[in-house]
PAZA-495474 format. One record per atom (N, C-alpha, C): residue in three letters; x, y, z; atom name. Coordinates in steps of 0.001 Angstrom, whole numbers, plus 500000, padded with zeros to 6 digits. Atoms other than C-alpha are relative to their C-alpha. Layout:
BEGIN
<r resn="ALA" u="X" v="Y" w="Z" name="CA"/>
...
//
This chain:
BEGIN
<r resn="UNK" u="501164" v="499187" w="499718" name="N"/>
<r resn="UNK" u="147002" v="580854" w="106018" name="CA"/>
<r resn="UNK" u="499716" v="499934" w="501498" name="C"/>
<r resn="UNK" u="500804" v="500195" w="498563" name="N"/>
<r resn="UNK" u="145840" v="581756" w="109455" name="CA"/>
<r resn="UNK" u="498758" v="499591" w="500199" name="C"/>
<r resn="UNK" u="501374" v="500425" w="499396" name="N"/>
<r resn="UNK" u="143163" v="580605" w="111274" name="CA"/>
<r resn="UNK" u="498878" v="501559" w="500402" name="C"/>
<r resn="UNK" u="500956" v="499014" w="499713" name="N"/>
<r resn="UNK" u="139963" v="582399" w="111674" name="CA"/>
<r resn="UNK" u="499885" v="500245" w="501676" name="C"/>
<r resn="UNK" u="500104" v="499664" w="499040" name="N"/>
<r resn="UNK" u="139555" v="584439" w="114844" name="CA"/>
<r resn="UNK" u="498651" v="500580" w="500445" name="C"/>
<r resn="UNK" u="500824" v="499141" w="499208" name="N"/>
<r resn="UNK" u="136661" v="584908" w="117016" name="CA"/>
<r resn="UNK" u="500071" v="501269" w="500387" name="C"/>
<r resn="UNK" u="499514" v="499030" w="498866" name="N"/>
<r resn="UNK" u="136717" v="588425" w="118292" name="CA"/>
<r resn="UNK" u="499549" v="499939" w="501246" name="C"/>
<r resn="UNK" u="500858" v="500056" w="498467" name="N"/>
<r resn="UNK" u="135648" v="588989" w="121813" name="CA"/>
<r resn="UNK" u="499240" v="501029" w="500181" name="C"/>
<r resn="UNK" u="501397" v="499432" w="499816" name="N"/>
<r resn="UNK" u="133089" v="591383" w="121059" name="CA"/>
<r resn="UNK" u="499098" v="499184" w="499134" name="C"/>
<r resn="UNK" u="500914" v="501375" w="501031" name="N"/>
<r resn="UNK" u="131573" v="588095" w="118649" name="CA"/>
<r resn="UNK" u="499906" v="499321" w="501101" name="C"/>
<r resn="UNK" u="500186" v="501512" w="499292" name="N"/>
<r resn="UNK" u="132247" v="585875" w="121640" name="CA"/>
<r resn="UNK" u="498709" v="500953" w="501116" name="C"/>
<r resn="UNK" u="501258" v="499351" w="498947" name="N"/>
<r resn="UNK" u="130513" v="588644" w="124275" name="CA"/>
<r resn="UNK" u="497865" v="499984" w="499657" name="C"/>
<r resn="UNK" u="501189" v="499756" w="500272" name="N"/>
<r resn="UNK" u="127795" v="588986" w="121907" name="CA"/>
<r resn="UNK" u="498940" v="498786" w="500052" name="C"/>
<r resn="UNK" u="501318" v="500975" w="499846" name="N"/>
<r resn="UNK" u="126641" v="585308" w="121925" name="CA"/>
<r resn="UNK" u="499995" v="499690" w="501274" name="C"/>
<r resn="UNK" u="500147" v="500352" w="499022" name="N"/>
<r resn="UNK" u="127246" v="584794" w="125071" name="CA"/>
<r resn="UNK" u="498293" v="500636" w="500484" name="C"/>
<r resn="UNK" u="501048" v="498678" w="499643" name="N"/>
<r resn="UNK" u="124691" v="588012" w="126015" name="CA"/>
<r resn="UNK" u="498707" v="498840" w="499624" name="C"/>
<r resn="UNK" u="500980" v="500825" w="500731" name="N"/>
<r resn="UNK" u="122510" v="586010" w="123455" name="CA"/>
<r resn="UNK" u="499514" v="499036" w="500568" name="C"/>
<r resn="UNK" u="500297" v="501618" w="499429" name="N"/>
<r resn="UNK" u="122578" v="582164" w="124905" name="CA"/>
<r resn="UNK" u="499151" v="500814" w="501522" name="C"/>
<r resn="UNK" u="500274" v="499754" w="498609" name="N"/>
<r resn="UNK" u="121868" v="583906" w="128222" name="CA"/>
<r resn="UNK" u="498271" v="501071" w="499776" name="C"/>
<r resn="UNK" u="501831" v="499230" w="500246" name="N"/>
<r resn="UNK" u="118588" v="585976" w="126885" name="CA"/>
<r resn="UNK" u="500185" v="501674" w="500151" name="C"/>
<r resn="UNK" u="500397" v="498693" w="500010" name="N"/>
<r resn="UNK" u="120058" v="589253" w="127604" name="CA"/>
<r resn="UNK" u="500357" v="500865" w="498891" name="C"/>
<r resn="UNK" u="500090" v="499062" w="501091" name="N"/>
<r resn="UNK" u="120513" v="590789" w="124119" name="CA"/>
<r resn="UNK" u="499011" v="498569" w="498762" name="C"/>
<r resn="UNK" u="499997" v="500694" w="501581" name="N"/>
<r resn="UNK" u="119501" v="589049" w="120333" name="CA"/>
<r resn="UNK" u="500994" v="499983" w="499448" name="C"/>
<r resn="UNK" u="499091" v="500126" w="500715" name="N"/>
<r resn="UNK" u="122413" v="588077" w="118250" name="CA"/>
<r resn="UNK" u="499679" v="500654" w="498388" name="C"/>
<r resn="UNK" u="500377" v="499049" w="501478" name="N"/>
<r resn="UNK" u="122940" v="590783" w="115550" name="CA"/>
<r resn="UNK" u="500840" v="498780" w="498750" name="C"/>
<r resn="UNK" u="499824" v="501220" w="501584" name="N"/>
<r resn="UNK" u="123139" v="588759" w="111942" name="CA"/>
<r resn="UNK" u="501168" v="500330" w="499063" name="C"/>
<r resn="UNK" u="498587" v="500029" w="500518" name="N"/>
<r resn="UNK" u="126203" v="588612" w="109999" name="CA"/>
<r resn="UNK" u="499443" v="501096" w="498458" name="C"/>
<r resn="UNK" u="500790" v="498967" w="500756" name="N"/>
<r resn="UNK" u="125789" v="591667" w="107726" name="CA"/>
<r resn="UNK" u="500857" v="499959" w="498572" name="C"/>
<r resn="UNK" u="498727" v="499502" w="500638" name="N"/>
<r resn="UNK" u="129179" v="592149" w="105628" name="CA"/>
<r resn="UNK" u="501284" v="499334" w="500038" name="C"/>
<r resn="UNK" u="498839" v="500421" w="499825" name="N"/>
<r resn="UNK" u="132336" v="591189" w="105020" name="CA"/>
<r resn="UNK" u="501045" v="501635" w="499765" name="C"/>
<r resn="UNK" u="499031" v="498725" w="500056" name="N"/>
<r resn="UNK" u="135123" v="594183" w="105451" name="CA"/>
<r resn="UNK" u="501514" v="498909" w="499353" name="C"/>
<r resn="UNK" u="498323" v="500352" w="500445" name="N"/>
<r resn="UNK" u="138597" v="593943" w="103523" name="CA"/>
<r resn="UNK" u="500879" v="500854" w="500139" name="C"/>
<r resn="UNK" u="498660" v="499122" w="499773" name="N"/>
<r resn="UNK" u="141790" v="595064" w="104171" name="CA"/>
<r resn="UNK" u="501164" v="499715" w="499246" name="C"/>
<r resn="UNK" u="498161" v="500636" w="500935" name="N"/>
<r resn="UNK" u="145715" v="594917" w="102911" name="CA"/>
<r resn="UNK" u="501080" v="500033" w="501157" name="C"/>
<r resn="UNK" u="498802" v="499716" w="498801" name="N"/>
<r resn="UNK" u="147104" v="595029" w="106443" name="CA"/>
<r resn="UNK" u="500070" v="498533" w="500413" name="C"/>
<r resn="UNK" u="499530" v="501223" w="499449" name="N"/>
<r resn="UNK" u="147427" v="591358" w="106255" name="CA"/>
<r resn="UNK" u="501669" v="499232" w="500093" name="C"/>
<r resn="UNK" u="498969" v="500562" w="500211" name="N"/>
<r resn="UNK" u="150645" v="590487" w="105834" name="CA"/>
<r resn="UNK" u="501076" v="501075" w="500499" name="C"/>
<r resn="UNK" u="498695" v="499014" w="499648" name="N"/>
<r resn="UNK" u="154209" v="592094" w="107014" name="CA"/>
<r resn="UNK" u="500956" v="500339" w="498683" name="C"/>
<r resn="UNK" u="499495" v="499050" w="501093" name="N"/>
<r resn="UNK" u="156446" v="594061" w="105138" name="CA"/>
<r resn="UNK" u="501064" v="498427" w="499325" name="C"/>
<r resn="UNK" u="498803" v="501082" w="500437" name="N"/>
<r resn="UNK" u="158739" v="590362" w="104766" name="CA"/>
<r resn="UNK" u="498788" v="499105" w="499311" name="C"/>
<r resn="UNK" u="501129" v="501348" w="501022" name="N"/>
<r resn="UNK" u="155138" v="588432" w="103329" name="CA"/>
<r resn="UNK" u="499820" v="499361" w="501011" name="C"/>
<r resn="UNK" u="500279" v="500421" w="498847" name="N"/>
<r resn="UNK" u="154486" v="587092" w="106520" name="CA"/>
<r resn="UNK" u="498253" v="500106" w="500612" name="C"/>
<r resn="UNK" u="501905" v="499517" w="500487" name="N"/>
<r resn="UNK" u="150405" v="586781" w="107296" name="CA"/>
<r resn="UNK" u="500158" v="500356" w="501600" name="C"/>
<r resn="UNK" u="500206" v="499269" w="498545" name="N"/>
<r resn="UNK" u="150147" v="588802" w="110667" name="CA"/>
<r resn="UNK" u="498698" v="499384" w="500573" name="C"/>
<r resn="UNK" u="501007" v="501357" w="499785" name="N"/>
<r resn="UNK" u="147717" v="586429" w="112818" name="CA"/>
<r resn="UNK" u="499083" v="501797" w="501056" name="C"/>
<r resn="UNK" u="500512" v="499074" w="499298" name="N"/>
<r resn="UNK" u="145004" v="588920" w="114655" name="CA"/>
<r resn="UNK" u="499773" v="499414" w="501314" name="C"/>
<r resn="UNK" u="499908" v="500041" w="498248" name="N"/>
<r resn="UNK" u="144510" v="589029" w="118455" name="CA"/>
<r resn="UNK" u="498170" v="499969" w="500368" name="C"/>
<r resn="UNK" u="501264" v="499634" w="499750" name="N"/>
<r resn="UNK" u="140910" v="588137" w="119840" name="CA"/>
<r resn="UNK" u="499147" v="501123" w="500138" name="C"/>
<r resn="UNK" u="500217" v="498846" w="499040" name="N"/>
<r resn="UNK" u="140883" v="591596" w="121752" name="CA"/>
<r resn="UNK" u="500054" v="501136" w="498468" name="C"/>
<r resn="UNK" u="499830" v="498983" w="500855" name="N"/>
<r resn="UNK" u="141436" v="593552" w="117873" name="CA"/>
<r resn="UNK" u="498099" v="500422" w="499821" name="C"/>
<r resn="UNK" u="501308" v="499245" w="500403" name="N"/>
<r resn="UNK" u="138085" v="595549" w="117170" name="CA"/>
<r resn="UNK" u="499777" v="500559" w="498423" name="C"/>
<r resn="UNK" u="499468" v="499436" w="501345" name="N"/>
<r resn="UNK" u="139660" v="596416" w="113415" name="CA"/>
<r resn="UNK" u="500778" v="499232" w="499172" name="C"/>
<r resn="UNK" u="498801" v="501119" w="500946" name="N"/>
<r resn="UNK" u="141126" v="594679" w="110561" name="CA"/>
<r resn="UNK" u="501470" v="500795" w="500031" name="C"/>
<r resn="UNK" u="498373" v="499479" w="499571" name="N"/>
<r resn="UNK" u="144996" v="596011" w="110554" name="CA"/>
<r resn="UNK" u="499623" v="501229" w="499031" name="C"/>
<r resn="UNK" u="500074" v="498782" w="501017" name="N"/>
<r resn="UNK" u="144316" v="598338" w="107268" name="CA"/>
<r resn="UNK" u="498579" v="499828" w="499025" name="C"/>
<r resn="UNK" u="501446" v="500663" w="501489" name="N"/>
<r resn="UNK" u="140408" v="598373" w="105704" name="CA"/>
<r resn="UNK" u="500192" v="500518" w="499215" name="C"/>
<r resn="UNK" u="499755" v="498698" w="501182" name="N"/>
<r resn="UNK" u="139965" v="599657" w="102633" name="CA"/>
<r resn="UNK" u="498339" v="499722" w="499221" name="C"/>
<r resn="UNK" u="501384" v="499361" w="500312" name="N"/>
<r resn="UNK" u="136195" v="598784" w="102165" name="CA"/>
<r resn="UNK" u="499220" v="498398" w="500428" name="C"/>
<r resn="UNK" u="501082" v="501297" w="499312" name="N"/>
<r resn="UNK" u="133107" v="596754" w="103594" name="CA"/>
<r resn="UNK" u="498819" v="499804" w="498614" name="C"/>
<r resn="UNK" u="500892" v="500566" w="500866" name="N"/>
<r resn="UNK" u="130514" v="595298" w="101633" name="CA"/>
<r resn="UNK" u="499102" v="498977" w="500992" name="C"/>
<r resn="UNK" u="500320" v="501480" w="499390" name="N"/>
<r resn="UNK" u="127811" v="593028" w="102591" name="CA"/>
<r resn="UNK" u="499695" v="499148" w="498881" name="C"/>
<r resn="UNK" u="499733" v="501619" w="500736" name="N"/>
<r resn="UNK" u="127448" v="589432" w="101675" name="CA"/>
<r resn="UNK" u="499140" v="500210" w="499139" name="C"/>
<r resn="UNK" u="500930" v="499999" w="501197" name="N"/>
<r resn="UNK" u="125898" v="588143" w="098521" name="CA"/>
<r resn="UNK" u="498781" v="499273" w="500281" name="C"/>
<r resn="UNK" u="500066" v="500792" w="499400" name="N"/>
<r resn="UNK" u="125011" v="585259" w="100970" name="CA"/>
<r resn="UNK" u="499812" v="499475" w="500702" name="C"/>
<r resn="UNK" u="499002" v="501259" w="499720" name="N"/>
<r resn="UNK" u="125299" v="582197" w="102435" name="CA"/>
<r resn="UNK" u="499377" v="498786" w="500111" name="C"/>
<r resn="UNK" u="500260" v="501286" w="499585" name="N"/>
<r resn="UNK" u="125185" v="578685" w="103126" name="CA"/>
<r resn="UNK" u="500048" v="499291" w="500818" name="C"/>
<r resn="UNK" u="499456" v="501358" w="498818" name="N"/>
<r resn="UNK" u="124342" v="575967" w="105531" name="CA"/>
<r resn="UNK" u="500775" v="499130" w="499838" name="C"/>
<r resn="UNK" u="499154" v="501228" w="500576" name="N"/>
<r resn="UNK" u="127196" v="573711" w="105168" name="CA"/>
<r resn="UNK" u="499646" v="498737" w="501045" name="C"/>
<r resn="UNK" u="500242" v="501438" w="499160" name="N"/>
<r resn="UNK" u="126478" v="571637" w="108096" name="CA"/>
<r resn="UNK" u="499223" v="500791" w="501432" name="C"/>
<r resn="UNK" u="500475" v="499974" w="498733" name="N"/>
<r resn="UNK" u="124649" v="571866" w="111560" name="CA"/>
<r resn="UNK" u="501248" v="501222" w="500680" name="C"/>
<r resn="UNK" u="499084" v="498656" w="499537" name="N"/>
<r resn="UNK" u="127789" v="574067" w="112816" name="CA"/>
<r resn="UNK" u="501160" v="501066" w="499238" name="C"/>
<r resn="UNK" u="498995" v="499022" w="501213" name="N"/>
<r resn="UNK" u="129296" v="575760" w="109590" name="CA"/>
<r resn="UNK" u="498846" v="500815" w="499359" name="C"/>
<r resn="UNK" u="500801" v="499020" w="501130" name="N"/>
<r resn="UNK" u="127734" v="578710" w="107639" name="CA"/>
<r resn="UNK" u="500804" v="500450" w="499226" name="C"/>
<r resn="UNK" u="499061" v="499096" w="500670" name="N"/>
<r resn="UNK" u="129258" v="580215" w="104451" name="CA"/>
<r resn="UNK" u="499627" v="500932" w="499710" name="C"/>
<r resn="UNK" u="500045" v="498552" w="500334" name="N"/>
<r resn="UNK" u="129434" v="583477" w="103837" name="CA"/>
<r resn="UNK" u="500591" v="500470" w="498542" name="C"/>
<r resn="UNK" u="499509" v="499366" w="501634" name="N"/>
<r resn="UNK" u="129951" v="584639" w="099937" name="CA"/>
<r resn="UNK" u="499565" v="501475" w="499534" name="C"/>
<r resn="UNK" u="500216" v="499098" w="500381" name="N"/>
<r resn="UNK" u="130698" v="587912" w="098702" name="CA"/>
<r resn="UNK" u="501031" v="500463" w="498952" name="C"/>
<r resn="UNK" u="499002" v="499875" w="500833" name="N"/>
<r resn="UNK" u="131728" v="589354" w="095629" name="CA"/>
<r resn="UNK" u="500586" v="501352" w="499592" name="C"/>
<r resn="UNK" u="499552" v="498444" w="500647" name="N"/>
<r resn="UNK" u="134084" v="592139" w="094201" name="CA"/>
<r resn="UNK" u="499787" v="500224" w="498544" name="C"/>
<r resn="UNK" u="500816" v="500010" w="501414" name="N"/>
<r resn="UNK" u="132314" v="593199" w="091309" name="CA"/>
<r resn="UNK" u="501706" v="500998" w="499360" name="C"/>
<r resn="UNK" u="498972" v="499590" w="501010" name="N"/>
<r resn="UNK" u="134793" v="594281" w="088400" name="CA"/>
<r resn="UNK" u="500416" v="501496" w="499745" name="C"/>
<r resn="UNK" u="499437" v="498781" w="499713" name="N"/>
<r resn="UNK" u="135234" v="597623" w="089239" name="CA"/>
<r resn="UNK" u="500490" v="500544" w="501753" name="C"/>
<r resn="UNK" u="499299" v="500008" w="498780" name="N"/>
<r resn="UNK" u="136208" v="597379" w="092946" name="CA"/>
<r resn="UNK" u="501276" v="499503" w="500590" name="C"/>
<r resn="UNK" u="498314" v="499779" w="499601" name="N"/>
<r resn="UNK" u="139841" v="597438" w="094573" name="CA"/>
<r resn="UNK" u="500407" v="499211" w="499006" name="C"/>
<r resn="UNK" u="498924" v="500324" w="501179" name="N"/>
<r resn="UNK" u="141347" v="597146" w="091394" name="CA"/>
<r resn="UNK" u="501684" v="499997" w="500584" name="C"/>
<r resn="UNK" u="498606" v="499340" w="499721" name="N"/>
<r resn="UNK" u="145163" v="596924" w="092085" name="CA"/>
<r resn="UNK" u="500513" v="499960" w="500960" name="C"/>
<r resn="UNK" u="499421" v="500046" w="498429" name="N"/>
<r resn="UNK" u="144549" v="596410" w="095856" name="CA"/>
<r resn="UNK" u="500951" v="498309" w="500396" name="C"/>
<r resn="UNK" u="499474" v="501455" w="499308" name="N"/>
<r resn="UNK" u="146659" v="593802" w="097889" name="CA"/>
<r resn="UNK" u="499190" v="499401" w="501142" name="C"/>
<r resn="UNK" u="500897" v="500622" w="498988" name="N"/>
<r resn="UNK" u="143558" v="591743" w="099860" name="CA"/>
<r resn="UNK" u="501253" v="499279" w="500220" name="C"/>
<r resn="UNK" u="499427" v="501579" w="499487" name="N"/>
<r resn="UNK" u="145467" v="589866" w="102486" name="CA"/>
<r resn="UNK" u="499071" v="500221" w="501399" name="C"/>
<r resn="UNK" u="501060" v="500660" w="499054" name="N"/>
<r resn="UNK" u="142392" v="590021" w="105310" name="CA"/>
<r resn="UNK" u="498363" v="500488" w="500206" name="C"/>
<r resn="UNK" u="501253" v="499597" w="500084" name="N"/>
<r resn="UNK" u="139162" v="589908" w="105879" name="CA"/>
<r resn="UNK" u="498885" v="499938" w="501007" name="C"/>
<r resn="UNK" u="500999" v="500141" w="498513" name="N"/>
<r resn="UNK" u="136305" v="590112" w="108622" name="CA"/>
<r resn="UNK" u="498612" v="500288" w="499784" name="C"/>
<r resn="UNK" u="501237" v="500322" w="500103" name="N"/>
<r resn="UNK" u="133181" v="589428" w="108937" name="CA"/>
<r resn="UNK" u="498462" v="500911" w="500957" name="C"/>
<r resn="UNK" u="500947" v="498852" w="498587" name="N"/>
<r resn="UNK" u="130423" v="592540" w="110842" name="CA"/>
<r resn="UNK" u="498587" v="499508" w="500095" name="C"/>
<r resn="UNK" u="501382" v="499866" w="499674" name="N"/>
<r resn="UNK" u="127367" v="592447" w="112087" name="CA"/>
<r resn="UNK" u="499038" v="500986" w="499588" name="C"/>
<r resn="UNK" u="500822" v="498954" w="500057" name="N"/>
<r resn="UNK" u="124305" v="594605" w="112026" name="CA"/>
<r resn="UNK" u="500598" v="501104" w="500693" name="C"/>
<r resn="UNK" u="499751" v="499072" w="499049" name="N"/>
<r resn="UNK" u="125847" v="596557" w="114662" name="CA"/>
<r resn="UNK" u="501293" v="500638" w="499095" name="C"/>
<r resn="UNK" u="498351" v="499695" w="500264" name="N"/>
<r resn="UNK" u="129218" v="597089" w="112631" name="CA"/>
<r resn="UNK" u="500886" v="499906" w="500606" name="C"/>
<r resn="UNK" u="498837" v="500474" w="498640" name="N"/>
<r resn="UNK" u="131050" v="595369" w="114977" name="CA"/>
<r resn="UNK" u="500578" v="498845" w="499088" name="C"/>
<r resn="UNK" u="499615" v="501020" w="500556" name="N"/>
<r resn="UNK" u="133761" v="592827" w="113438" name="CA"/>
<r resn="UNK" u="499928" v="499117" w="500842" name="C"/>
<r resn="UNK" u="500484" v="501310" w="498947" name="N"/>
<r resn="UNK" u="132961" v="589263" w="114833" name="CA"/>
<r resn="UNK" u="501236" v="498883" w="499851" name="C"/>
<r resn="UNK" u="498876" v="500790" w="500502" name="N"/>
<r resn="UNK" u="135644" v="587455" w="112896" name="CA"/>
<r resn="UNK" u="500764" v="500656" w="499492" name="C"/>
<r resn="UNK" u="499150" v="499086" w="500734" name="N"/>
<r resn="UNK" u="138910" v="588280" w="111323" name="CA"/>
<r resn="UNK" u="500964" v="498693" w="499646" name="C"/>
<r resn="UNK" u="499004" v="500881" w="500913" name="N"/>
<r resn="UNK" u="141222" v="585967" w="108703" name="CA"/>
<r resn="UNK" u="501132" v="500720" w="499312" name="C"/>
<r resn="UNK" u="499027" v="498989" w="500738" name="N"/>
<r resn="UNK" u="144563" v="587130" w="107222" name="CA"/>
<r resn="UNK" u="500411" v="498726" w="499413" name="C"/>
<r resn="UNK" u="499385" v="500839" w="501242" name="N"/>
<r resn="UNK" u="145955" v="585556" w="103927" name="CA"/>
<r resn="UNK" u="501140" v="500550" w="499468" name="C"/>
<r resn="UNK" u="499141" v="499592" w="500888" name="N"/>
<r resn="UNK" u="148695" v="585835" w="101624" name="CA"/>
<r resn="UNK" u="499279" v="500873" w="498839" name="C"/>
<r resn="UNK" u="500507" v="498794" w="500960" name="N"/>
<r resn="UNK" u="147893" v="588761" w="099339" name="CA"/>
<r resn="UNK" u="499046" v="499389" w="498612" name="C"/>
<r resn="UNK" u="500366" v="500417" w="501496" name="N"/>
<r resn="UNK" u="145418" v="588202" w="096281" name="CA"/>
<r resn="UNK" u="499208" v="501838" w="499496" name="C"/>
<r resn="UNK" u="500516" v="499087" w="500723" name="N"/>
<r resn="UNK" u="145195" v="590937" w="093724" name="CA"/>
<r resn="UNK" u="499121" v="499894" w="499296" name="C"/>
<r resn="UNK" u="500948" v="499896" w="501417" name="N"/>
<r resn="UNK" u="142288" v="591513" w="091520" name="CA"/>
<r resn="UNK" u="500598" v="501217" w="498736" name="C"/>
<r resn="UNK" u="499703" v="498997" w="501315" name="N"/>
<r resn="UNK" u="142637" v="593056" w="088140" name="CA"/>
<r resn="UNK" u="498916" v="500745" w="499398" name="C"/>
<r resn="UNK" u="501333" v="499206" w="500576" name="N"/>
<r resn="UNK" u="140290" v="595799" w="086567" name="CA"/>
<r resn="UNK" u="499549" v="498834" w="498710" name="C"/>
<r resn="UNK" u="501460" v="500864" w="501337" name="N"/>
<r resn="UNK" u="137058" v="593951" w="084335" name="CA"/>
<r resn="UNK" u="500136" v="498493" w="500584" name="C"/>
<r resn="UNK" u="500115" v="501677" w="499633" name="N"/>
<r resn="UNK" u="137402" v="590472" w="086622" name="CA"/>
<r resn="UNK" u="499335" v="500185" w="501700" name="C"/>
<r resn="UNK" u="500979" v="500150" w="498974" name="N"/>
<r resn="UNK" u="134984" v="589572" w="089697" name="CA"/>
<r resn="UNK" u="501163" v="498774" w="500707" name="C"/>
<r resn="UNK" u="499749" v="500703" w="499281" name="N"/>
<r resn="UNK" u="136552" v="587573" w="092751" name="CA"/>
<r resn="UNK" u="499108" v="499888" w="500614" name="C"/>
<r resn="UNK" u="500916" v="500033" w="498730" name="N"/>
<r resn="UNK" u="134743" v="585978" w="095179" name="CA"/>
<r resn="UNK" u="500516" v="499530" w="501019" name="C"/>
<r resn="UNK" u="499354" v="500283" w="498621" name="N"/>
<r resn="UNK" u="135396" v="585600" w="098599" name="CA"/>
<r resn="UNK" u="499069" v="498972" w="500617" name="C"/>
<r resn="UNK" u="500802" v="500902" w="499446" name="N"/>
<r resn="UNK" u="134022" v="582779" w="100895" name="CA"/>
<r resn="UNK" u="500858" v="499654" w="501640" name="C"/>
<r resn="UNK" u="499712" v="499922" w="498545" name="N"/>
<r resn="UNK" u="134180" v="582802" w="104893" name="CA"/>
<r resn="UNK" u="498988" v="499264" w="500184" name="C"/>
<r resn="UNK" u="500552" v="501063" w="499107" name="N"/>
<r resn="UNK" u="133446" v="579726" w="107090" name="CA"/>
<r resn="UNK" u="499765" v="500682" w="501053" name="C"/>
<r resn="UNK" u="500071" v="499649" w="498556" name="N"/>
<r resn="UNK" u="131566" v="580516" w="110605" name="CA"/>
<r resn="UNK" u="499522" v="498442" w="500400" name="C"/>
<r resn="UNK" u="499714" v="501119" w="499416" name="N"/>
<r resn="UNK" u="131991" v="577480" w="112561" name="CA"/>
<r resn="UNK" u="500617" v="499870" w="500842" name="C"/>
<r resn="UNK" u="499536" v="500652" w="498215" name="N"/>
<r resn="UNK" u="132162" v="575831" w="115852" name="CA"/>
<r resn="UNK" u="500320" v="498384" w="500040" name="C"/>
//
């Protein structure tokens, strides 16, 4: 599994923030895609500088989340039993209010099957 990626419009935005000249927009959604992986099964790692998951195929926001510790939050969201039936999730990212992706994770593919709920769960942590 890859590692989670800051983007650098997530890193610009807290910066802006710490410094007083914007507010830090709140973690709104999680977006999914199937452009995680290469055509050999390979998990394609994303680039700070990406603005887009490789292939979305639909956003949602969270159900969620949790304080796990002083510098972890989780993020839980679920695919209710009639959503991407059939699809190949292999990544996922995390938007803001603004609809800007802040984070981005790529996995090895997990299918859901029609009439079953997955849930997803994204760490933000420093």
């Amino acid at each position: 599994m890859a590692e989670t990626i800051v983007s650098t419009v997530g890193k610009s935005k807290m910066l802006k923030a710490r410094a007083g000249i914007q507010a830090l927009p709140a973690i709104e959604g999680v977006a999914f895609g199937s452009g995680g992986v290469n055509s050999s099964g390979e998990i394609k790692n994303h680039a700070s500088d990406d603005t887009a998951l490789f292939s979305e195929v639909l956003r949602k926001k969270v159900d969620g989340h949790e304080v796990i510790s002083d510098t972890q939050i989780r993020y839980t969201c679920t695919l209710s039993e009639t959503e991407l039936n059939d699809v190949s999730i292999s990544e996922i990212g995390l938007y803001d209010t603004d609809g800007d992706i802040v984070a981005f994770k790529s996995f090895k593919p997990k299918v859901k099957d029609s009439g079953e709920e997955l849930i997803f769960q994204c760490d933000d942590e420093f």
